[in-house]
Residue, then its C-alpha position, 0 to 999 in steps of 0.5 A: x500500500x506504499x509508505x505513510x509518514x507517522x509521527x515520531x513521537x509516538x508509537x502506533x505504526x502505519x495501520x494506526x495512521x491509515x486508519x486516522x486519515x481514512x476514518x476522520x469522522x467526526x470528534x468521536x474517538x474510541x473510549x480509552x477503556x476499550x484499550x485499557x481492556x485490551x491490555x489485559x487481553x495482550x498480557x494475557x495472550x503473552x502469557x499463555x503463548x510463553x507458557x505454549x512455548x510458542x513466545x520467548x519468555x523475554x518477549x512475554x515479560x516485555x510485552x507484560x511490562x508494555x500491557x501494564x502501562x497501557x492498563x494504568x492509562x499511560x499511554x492513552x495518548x497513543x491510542x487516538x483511533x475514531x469511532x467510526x472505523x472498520x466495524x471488527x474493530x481491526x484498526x483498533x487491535x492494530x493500534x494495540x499491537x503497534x504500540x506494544x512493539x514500538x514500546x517494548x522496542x524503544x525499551x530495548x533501544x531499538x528502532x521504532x517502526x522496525x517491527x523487530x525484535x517484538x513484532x505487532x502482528x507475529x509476536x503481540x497478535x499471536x494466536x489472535x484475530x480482531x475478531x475475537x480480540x475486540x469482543x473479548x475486549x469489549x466485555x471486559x471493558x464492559x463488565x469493568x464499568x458496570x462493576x467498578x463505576x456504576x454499581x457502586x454509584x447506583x448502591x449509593x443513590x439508592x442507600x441515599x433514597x432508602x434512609x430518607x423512605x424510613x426518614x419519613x415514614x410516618x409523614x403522611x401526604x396526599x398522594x396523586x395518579x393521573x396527575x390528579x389527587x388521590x388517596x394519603x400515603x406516607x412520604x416515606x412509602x412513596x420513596x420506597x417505592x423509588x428505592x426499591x424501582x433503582x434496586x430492581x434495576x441495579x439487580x438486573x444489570x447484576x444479572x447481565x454481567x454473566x454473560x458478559x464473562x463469556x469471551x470470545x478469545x480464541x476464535x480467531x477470525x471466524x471461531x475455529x480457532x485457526x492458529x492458536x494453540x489448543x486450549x488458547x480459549x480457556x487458558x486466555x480467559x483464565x489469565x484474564x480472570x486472574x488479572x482483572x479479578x473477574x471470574x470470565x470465561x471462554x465461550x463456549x460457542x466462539x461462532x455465537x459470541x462473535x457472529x453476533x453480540x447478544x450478550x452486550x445488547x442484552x446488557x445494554x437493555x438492563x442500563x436502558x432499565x437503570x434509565x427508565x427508573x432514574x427518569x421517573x425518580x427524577x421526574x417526580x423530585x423535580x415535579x414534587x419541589x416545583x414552586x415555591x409558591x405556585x407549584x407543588x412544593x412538597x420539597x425543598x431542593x438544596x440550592x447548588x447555584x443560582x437558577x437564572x441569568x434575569x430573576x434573581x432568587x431562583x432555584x432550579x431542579x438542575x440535577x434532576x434536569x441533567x438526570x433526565x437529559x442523560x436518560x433521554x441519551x441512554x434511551x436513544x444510545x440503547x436504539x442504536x446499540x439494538x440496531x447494531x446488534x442485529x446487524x450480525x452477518x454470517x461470522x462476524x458482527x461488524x457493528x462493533x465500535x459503535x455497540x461498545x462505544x455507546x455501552x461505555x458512554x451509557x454505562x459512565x453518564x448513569x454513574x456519575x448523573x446518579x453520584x451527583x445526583x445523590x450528592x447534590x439532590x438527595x441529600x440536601x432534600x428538606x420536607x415542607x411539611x406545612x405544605x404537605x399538611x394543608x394538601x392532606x387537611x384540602x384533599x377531596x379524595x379522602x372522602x374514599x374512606x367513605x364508600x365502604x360506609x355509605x356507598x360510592x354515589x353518595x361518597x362521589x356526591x359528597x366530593x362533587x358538592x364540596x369541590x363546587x362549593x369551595x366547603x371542607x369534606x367535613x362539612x359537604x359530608x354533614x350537609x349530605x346528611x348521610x354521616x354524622x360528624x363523630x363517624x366522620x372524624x373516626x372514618x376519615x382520618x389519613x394517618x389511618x389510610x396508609x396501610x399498616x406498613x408505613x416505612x415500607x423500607x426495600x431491603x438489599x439486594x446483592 
């Protein structure tokens, strides 16, 4: 293909700078975690080599010593690839590969781009293809962002939303379905409800993880495994395992894992989950707070900084907007990563650098919205227990405590009068003439209309 100038400052090669000049779309570059992840699967392939006897030793020890750098992110500006790229994510194994030889090259004080005596293809992409390595990579950067960054970060949200649902579990409020009032409940009861719905979500990205250990590497270019060693399957995913701490395993089909990517999808949908839930927590705080005098205003939002260029005083939802603005991204992010997942052809998906760069980018913006979120929001929230009184004390739907005793047309009738006339419950009740106000008082009380449990508290799931 002819020469190419690479600069000589850094040590990708010429697969790395083809691939700059024929894939510069855009500014979205393929996320370091993928590389990072990579480095295990280099170390791990050097290792298993070695010990096959198909590596020199010295050579697995240096390329060892390269991964480790490339793990610990110190050479991240190396590896400037775009997204948009060869969908097997050729290029981007390549940048590896390249990197790794002209690394351990100059720590030899050799020549860079001479390819000997560590050779990129030959001796760093021994016994692999792209088309196990990317995926293989991808799952293991995956599952290091679910376990390390975004359930801890959900964890803690819902710990922060569980001890305000016991904090508050005996502060009774009107509660509201279809936008319009509704029976009492407790405050605490209703942030049960939103503890427990993160919970659930948390719990089933949990699950996803599984299948996400499941490597392909060992397949090689199409999952027979051409040119590796026997056992290279296991034994990779075993090194891995060690190094990352992470119980991964080979796949068992190489022909399922790399001719389609149902395992990431899969676990895609679970964040797509996580969104959905934190969008409707969000929702309701940022509902809940509106105000302060001509809005709900049942809580108190901690003021982060001040909410407007021109009305001075204001206060605004901000974290819960920017908790909204980052599901409405995850939902779309999780459309094209089903599109790309299905895109699959015969042995290979080649839609890859897209699925991985979306999960990533997903998985991070969930993790840090739900940290700051819970930082920021949750715990300063205060209750404006004067306002939620005077809902519960106005409420027309309590009169539901009546139908039991008086029927519901006659309970109904009851709510109809008093909202016309602008009178209490208590007294359009009176005037029905169909209770007394003794039985009124004993029936109508909300504190008794929360059920018997009223914390509710959703207990923890590992």
């Amino acid at each position: 293909m002819g020469s190419i100038d690479v600069p000589a400052d850094r040590y990708w090669g010429a697969q790395t700078q083809r691939s700059l000049q024929h894939f510069d779309i855009g500014n979205d570059r393929m996320p370091k975690e993928v590389y990072h992840a990579y480095g295990y699967v280099k170390k791990a392939a050097a290792a298993v080599n070695a010990t096959a006897g198909r590596l020199p030793s010295w050579k697995a020890a240096l390329i060892s010593r390269v991964c480790d750098e490339i793990i610990a992110g110190h050479l991240d500006e190396h590896f400037p690839l775009y997204v948009w790229q060869t969908g097997s994510g050729t290029q981007s194994n390549m940048n590896v590969n390249e990197v790794i030889s002209n690394r351990a090259i100059q720590l030899l004080g050799g020549t860079l781009g001479s390819k000997s005596p560590v050779h990129p293809n030959d001796d760093v992409n021994m016994g692999q293809s792209s088309n196990d390595t990317f995926p293989t990579a991808m799952n293991i950067a995956a599952v290091l962002e679910i376990q390390d960054r975004l359930l801890p970060a959900l964890d803690a949200l819902h710990a922060a939303i569980d001890a305000r649902a016991h904090r508050w579990a005996d502060v009774v409020k009107i509660g509201r379905t279809h936008l319009q009032d509704a029976v009492p409940l407790t405050v605490g009861q209703e942030w049960s409800g939103w503890a427990a719905q993160l919970q659930t979500a948390a719990a089933r990205v949990r699950g996803a993880v599984a299948e996400l250990l499941r490597l392909a590497a060992g397949g090689t270019a199409v999952g027979t495994g051409l040119n590796a060693p026997s056992g290279f399957g296991p034994d990779i995913a075993a090194q891995i395992a060690a190094l990352t701490g992470h119980e991964f395993v080979t796949a068992p089909n190489k022909f399922e894992v790399q001719g389609g990517l149902d395992g990431i999808v899969a676990a895609n949908a679970t964040l797509r989950g996580v969104a959905v839930a934190l969008m409707k927590i969000a929702n309701d705080i940022r509902w809940l707070a509106s105000g302060p005098r001509a809005g709900i205003g049942e809580l108190r939002l901690p003021a982060n900084e001040p909410g407007s260029s021109i009305m001075p005083g204001k206060v605004n939802p901000t974290q819960c907007e920017a908790m909204v603005m980052v599901c409405i991204q995850v939902l779309g992010e999780d459309v094209a990563v089903g599109i790309a997942g299905s895109q699959g052809n015969f042995e290979l998906n080649a839609m890859r650098p897209i699925i991985i760069n979306n999960f990533l980018h997903s998985a991070r913006i969930l993790g840090d919205a739900s940290n700051k979120l819970g930082e920021f929001c949750i715990e300063g929230i205060e209750l404006d227990t004067d306002q939620i009184a005077a809902d519960v004390s106005r409420s027309l739907m309590l009169v539901t405590a009546l139908s039991p005793v008086i029927g519901y047309d006659k309970a109904s009738a009851i709510a109809h009068q008093a909202q016309r006339t602008g009178s209490t419950l208590r007294e359009a009740a009176l005037d029905s003439g169909d209770i007394s106000g003794a039985d009124f008082d004993r029936i109508v009380n909300p504190a008794n209309m929360v059920g018997a449990n009223a914390a509710a508290a959703s207990p923890s799931v590992t």
